[in-house]
C-alpha positions in Angstrom: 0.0 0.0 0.0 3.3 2.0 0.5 4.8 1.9 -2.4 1.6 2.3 -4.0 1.5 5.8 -2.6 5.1 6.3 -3.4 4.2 5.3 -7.1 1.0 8.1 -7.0 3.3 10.8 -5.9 6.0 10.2 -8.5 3.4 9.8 -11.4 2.0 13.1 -9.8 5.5 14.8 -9.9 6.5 14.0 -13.6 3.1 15.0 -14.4 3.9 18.4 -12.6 7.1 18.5 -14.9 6.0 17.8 -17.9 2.8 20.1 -17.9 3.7 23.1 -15.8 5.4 26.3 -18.0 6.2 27.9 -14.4 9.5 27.6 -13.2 7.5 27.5 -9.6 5.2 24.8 -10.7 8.7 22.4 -11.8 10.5 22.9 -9.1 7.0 21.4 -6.8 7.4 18.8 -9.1 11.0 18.0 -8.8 10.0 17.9 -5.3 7.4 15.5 -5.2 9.6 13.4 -7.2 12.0 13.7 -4.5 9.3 12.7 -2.0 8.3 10.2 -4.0 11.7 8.5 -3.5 11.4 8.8 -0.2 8.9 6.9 0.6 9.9 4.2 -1.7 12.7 4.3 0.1 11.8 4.0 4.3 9.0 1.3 2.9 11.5 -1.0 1.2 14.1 -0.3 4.8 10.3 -1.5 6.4 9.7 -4.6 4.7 13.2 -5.5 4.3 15.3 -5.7 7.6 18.5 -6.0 5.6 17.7 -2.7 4.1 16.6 -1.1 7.2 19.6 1.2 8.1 20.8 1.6 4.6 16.9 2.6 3.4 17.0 5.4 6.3 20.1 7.2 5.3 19.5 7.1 1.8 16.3 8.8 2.7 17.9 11.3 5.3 20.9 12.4 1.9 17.6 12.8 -0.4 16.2 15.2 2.1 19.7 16.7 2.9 19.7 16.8 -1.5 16.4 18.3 -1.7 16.7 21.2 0.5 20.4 22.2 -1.4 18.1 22.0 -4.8 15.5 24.1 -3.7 17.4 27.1 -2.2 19.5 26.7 -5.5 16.8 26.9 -7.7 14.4 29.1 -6.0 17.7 31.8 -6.3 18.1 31.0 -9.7 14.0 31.3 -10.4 14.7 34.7 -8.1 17.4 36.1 -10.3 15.5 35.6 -13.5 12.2 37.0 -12.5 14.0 39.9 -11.3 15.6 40.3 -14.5 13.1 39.5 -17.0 10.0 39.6 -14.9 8.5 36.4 -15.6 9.2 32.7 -14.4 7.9 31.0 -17.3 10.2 28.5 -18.7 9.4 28.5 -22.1 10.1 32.2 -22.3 13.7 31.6 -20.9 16.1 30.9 -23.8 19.0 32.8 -22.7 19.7 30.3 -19.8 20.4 28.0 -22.9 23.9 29.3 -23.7 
């Protein structure tokens, strides 16, 4: 039932990504993603007492990875809506080169 719920929020995440033109609306979706393998990851350390410490601190470096990615991105979304005052990502081609 779990991983079921893991598998729900991932499909939910790419769906975020591949749908939303705000940089905003990616990054949530990057997120869930994120989330997603999370809780893959502390169900499989459940059911699996071999993979119980291992599952747990793979967990705690996604969460640890997750927080670096969104204070990185949300200053890079930051920087380009003060530049070109929007966050869509269709309209930014000069991050590109």
């Amino acid at each position: 039932m779990v991983l079921l719920l893991g598998a729900w929020v991932f499909v939910c995440g790419v769906a975020c990504l591949a749908l939303k033109r705000n940089a905003l609306g990616v990054l949530m979706g990057v997120e869930l993603v994120l989330n997603a393998s999370n809780i893959n990851l502390i169900a499989v350390a459940h059911y699996n007492p071999a993979f119980r410490l291992e599952g747990q601190i793979f967990a705690l470096l996604v969460i640890v990875l997750a927080a670096a990615e969104a204070a990185v991105a949300l200053a890079i979304i930051l920087h380009y809506y003060n530049t070109y005052a929007t966050v869509d990502v269709d309209a930014a081609q000069q991050l590109r080169n």
